[in-house]
MIROMAR-434516 format. One record per residue (C-alpha): residue number from 1; chain; x, y, z. Coordinates in nm, 2 decimals, padded with zeros to 4 digits, m for minus. Layout:
N
(node NUM; "A"; (X; Y; Z))
...
***
This chain:
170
(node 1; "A"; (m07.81; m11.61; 09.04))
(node 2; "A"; (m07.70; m11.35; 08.77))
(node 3; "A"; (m07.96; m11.19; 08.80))
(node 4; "A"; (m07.88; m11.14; 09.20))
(node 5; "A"; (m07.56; m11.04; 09.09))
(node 6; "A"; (m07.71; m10.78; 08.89))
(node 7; "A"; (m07.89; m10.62; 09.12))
(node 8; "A"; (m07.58; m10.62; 09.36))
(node 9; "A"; (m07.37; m10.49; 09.07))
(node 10; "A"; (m07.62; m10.21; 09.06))
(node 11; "A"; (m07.63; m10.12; 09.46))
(node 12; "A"; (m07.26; m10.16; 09.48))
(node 13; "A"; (m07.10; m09.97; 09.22))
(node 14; "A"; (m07.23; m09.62; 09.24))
(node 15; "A"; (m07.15; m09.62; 09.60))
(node 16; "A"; (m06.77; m09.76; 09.56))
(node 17; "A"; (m06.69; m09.53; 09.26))
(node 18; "A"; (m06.86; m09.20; 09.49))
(node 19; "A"; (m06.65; m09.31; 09.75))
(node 20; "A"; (m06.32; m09.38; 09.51))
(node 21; "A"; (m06.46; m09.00; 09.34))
(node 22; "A"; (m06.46; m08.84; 09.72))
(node 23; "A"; (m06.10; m09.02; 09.80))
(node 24; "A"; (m05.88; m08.87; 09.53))
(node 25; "A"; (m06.02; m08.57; 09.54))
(node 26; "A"; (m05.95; m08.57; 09.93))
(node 27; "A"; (m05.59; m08.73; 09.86))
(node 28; "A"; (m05.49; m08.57; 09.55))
(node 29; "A"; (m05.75; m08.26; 09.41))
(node 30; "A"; (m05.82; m08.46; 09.14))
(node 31; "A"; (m06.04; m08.71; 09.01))
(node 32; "A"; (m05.94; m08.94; 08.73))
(node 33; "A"; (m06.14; m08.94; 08.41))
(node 34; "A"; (m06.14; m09.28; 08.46))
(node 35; "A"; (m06.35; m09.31; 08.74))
(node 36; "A"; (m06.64; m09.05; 08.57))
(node 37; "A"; (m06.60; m09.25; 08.24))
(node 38; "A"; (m06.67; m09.59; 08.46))
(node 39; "A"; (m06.94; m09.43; 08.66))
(node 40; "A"; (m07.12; m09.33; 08.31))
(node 41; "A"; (m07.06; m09.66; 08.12))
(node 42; "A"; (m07.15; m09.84; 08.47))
(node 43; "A"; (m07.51; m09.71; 08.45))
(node 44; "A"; (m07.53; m09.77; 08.01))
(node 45; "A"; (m07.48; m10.13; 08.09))
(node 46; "A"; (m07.62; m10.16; 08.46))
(node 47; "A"; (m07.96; m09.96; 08.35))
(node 48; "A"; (m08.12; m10.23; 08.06))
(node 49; "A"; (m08.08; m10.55; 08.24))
(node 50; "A"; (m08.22; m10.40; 08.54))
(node 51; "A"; (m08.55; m10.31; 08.32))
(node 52; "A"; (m08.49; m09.89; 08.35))
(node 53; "A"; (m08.74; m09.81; 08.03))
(node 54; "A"; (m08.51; m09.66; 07.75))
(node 55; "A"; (m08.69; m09.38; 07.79))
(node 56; "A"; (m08.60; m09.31; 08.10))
(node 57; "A"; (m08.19; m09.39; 08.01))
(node 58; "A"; (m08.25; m09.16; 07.74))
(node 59; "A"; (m08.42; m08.87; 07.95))
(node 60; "A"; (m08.07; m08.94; 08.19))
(node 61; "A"; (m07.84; m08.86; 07.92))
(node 62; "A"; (m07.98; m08.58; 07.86))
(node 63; "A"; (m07.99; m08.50; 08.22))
(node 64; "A"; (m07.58; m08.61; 08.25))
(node 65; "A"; (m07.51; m08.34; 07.89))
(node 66; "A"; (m07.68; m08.05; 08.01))
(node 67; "A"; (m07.55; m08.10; 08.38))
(node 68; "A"; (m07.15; m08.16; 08.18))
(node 69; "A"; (m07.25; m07.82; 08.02))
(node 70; "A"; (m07.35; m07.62; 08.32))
(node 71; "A"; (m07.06; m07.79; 08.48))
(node 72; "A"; (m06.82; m07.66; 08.22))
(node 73; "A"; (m06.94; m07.31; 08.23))
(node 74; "A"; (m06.90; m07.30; 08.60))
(node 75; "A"; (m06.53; m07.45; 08.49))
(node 76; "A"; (m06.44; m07.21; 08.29))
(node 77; "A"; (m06.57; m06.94; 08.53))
(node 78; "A"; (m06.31; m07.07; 08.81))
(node 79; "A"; (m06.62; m07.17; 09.02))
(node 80; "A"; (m06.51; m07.56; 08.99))
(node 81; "A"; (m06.23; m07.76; 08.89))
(node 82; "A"; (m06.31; m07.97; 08.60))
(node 83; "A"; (m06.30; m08.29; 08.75))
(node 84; "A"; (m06.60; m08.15; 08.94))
(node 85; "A"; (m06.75; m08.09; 08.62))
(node 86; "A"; (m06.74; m08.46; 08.49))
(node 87; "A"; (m06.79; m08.61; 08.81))
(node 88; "A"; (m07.12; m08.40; 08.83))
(node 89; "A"; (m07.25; m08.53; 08.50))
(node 90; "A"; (m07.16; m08.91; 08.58))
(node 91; "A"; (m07.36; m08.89; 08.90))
(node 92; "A"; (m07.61; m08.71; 08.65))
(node 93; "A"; (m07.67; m08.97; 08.47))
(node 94; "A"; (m07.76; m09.25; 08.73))
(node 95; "A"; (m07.98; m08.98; 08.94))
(node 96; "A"; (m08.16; m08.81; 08.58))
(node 97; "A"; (m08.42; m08.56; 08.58))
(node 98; "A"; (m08.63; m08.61; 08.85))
(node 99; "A"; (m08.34; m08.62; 09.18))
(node 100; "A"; (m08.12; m08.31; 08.98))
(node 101; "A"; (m08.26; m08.02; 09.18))
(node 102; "A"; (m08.20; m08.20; 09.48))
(node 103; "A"; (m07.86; m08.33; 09.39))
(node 104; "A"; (m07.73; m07.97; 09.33))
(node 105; "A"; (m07.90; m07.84; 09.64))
(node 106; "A"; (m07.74; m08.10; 09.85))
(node 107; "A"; (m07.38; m08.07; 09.69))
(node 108; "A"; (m07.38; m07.70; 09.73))
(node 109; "A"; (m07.49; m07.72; 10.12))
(node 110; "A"; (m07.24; m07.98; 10.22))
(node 111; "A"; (m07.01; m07.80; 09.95))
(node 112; "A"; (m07.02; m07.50; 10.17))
(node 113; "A"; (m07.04; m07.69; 10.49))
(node 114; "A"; (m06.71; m07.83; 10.36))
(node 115; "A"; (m06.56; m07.52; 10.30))
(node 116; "A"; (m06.58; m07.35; 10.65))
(node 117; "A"; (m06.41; m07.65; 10.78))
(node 118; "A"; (m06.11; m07.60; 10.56))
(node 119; "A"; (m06.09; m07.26; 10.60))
(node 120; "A"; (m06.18; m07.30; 10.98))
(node 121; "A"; (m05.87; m07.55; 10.99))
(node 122; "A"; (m05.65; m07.37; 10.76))
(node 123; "A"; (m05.66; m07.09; 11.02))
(node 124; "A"; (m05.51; m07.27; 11.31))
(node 125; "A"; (m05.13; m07.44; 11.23))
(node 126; "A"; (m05.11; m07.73; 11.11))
(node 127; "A"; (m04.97; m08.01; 11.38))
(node 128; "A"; (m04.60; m08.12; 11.24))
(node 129; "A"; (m04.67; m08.47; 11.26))
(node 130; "A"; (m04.98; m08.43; 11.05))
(node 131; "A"; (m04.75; m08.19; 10.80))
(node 132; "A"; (m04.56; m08.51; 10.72))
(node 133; "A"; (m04.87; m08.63; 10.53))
(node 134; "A"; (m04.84; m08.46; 10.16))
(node 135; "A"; (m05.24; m08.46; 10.13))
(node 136; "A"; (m05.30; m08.31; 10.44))
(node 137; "A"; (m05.03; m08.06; 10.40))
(node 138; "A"; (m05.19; m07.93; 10.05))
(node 139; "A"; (m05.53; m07.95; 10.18))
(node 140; "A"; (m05.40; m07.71; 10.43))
(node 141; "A"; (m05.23; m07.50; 10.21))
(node 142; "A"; (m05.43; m07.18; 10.17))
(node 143; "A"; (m05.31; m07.11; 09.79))
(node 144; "A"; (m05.48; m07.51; 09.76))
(node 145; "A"; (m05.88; m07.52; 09.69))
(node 146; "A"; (m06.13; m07.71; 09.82))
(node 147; "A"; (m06.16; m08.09; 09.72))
(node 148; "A"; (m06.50; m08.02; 09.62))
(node 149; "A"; (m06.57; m08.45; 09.48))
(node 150; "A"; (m06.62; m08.50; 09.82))
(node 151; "A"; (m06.97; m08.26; 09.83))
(node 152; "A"; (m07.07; m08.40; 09.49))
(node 153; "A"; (m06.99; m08.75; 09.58))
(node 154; "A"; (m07.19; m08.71; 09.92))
(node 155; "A"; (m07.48; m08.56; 09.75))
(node 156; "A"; (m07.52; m08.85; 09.53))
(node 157; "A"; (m07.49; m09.10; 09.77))
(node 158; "A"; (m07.78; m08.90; 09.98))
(node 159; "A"; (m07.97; m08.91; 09.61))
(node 160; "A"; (m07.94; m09.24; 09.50))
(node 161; "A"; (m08.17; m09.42; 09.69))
(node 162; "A"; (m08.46; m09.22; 09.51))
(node 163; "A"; (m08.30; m09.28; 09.18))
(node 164; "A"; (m08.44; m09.50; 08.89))
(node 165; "A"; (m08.23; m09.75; 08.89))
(node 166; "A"; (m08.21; m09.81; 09.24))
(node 167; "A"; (m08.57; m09.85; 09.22))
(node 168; "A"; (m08.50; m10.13; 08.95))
(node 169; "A"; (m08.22; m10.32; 09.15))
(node 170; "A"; (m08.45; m10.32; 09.48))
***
């Protein structure tokens, strides 16, 4: 039985916290440190009980610190906001090495797929009864970015399936 709920844990948490990530970004252009920090510490005590080789948890780190400095680069460049950047390197860590490449490919198309439909939107007026709503009225704002969680969060949802500790809860 715990062992069942193990493996659920594992399935179900990634998913819920990318889709909590891709919410408050949505709703309020940022995402709380506490959901990256949970995401991270999720996979540090999901990983070993699941049987991911310590290697391989190690070899994910590593993957989450380089991807957190990349991330912060492009931070301080203006290029993302920095709950992009921590948000990147939690999903890091549960996809590691081997889904990375793919994971940034995939965030940067639906990143800019994203995108166009702001700006698309942002072009037309915005309905009054919608303005009402504060989160649609800043995503509309054109001075307001793009909530770009909702790319990364996509991206690893679309990556996780091929990650290791899927694998290991499956």
């Amino acid at each position: 039985m715990t062992s069942t709920l193990l493996h659920l844990a594992a399935l179900v948490f990634f998913p819920a916290l990318m889709a909590l990530s891709a919410s408050m970004d949505l709703l309020t252009f940022t995402i709380p440190n506490r959901i990256c920090v949970c995401l991270a510490l999720g996979y540090l005590i999901l990983a070993a009980p699941l049987g991911v080789p310590a290697a391989d948890i190690l070899l994910n780190l590593s993957c989450a610190l380089a991807i957190l400095a990349l991330a912060f680069v492009m931070f301080n460049l203006g290029w993302v906001g920095g709950g992009d950047a921590k948000l990147a390197a939690a999903t890091a860590v549960w996809l590691g090495w081997s889904s990375i490449l793919d994971y940034g490919v995939t965030a940067a198309i639906f990143g800019g797929i994203l995108t166009l439909i702001i700006l698309g939107a942002r072009m037309a007026p915005l309905p009054a009864a919608l303005g009402r709503f504060a989160w649609v009225a800043r995503l509309h704002d054109c001075k307001s970015g793009v909530p770009y969680g909702i790319a990364l969060a996509a991206a690893g949802l679309m990556q996780y399936p091929g990650s290791g500790i899927w694998a290991a809860a499956v």
